[in-house]
N, C-alpha and C positions, 0 to 999 in steps of 0.2 A: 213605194206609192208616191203620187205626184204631190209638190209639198204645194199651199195657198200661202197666196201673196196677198191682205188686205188692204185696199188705198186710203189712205186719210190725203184727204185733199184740204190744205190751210192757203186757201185761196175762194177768193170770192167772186169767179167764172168760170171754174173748171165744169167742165161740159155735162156731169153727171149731177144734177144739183145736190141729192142727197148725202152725199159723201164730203161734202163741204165743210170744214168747220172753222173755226177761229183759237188761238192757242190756247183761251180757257176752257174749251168744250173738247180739244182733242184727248184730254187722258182720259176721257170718259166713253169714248170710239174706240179709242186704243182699246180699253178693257174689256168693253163689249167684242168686239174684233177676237181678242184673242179666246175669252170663253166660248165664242162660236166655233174657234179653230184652227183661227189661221197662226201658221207656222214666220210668215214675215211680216213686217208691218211696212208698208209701203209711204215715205212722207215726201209729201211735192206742196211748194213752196210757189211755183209758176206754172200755171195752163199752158197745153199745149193742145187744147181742141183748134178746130179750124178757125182763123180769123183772130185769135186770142193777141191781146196786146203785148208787146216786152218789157219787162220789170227787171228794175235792178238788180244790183248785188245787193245793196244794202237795205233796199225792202225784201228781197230773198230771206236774207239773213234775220230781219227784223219778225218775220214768219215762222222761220224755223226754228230760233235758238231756244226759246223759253222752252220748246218739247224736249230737244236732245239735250239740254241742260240738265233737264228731271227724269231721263231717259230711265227705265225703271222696269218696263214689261220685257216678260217671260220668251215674246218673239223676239226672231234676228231685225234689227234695224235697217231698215234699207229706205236712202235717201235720193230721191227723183233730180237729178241735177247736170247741168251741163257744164257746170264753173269750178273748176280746181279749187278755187279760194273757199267756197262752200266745202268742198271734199276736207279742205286742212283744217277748215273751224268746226264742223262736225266731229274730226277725229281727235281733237283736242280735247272736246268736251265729252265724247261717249266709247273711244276706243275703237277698234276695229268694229265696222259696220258695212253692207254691202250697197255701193256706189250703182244708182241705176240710171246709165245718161244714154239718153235718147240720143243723143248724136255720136256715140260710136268714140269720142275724142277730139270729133270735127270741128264742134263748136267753138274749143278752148284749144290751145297748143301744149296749154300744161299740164292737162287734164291727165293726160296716159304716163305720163313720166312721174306726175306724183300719185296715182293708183301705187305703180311701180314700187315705189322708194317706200309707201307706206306699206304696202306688201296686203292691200285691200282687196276682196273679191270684187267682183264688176259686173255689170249687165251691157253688153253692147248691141245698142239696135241700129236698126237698119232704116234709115229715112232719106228724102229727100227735098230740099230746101227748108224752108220754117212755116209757122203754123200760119203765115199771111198768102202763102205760094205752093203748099203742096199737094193742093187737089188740081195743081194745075199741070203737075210734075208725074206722070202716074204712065208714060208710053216707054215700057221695055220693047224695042225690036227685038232683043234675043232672047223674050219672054222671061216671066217675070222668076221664076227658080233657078235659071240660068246665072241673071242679073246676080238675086243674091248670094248662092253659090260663088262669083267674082269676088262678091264684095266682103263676105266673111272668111272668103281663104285670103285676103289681103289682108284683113284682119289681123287673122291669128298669127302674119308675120310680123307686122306690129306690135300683138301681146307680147310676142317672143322675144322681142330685142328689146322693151320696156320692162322684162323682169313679170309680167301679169302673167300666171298660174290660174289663180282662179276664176275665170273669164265663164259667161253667161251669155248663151246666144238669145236673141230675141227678134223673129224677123219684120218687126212691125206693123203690125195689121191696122189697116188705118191711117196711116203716116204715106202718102204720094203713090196709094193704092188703088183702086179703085173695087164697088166688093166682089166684082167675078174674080179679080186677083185674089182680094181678101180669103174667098171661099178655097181656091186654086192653092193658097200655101197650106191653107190648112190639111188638105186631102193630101198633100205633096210631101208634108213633113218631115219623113223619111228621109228625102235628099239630102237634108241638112242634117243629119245625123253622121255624117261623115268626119266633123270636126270631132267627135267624140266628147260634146261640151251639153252640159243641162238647155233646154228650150224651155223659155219663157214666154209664154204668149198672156196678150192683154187684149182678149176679145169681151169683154163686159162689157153690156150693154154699149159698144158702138152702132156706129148709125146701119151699117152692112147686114148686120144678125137678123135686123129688121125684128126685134123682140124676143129670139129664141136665142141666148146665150148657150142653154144648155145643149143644143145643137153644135156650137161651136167648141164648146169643150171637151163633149164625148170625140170629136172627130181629131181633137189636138191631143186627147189624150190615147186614141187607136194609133194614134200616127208618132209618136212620141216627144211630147211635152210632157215636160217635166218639172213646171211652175204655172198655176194658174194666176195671173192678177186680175182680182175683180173688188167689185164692189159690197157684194153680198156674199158675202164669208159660210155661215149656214147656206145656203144653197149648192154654191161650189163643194163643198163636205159633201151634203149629202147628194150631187152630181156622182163626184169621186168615187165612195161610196158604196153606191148603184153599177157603177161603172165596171168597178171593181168584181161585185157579185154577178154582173150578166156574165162577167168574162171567166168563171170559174165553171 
């Protein structure tokens, strides 16, 4: 069964307002989170909806640390990050946890070699340019499964020569897509099952679904994803579920 990803967002513009919290209020999300069911707890530290500004490392850090400090709940930890140095101070403080950076390793040059050496699972998604520029970035000529199809077999020769094993495909929905693409991966999913690697999609509540997530999950889960990230933990479950029982 597909495991849930839930987001705690310790930031004050991430796109989803209710998922927002501040370090005093997140072990109280956390906990709720997990009695609803989800399997991972998702922590991002910096937006990456459209337009969103860039924040440092040390307001990164200044974000994150008091949670993984006290890291404590029953899910797998998985931290939203695109900075190595983040990667090294989370694993210092909470042990092996799962590394989920939106840019693949692009963003940082050290990002994939210290994955590597720490012997960390990973989530590699698939984007293009930054949250200032990639709704402008969204024209595949060789259409858009093609596209990524290139981009995650290039990938995985990357994971391989950096020591990364346990690597997590995610083909970005959302990130320099547009939503007939959006919808287009979803149905197409299959393709990418090629690498032999977990699918992670993070269709909740983005602007594409146009309201109906549960749309977007039953067809990622026929098509085979195999981590939901959302917002609402109870729903995802009982999506799942359901999903589960039509298909019997």
């Amino acid at each position: 069964m597909a495991k849930i990803m839930g987001i705690v967002n310790l930031t004050p513009d991430s796109f989803f307002a209710p998922s927002r919290v501040h370090a005093g209020q997140a072990r109280e999300r956390i906990r709720a989170l997990c009695e609803e069911g989800a399997d991972i707890i998702d922590l991002g530290a910096v937006s990456t909806r459209p337009g969103a500004a860039p924040v440092s490392l040390r307001e990164e850090w200044r974000r994150l640390s008091p949670v993984v400090r006290s890291w404590d709940a029953p899910a797998l930890l998985s931290v939203d990050t695109t900075r190595a140095e983040i990667v090294r101070r989370v694993y210092d403080c909470a042990g092996t946890f799962l590394v989920n950076d939106i840019s693949a390793g692009e963003d940082d040059p050290e990002m994939l070699q210290t994955v590597g050496e720490l012997g960390l699972p990973y989530v590699a998604m698939h984007k293009r340019g930054d949250p200032r520029t990639m709704d402008s970035l969204c024209a595949y000529p060789e259409g858009i499964m093609p596209a990524l199809t290139d981009y995650f077999r290039a990938f995985s020769r990357k994971a391989e020569a950096y020591g990364i094993t346990g690597w997590v495909l995610d083909p970005g929905l959302g990130f320099a897509k547009t939503a007939e693409q959006n919808w287009e991966i979803l149905e197409s999913l299959d393709c990418l099952r090629v690498f032999g690697r977990p699918i992670l999609i993070g269709a909740a509540d983005k602007r594409f679904t146009g309201g109906d997530t549960e749309k977007a999950h039953r067809l990622a889960l026929r098509h085979g994803g195999a981590i939901l990230r959302v917002h609402d933990v109870a729903a995802a479950r009982r999506t799942l579920e359901n999903f589960h029982a039509d298909e019997r």
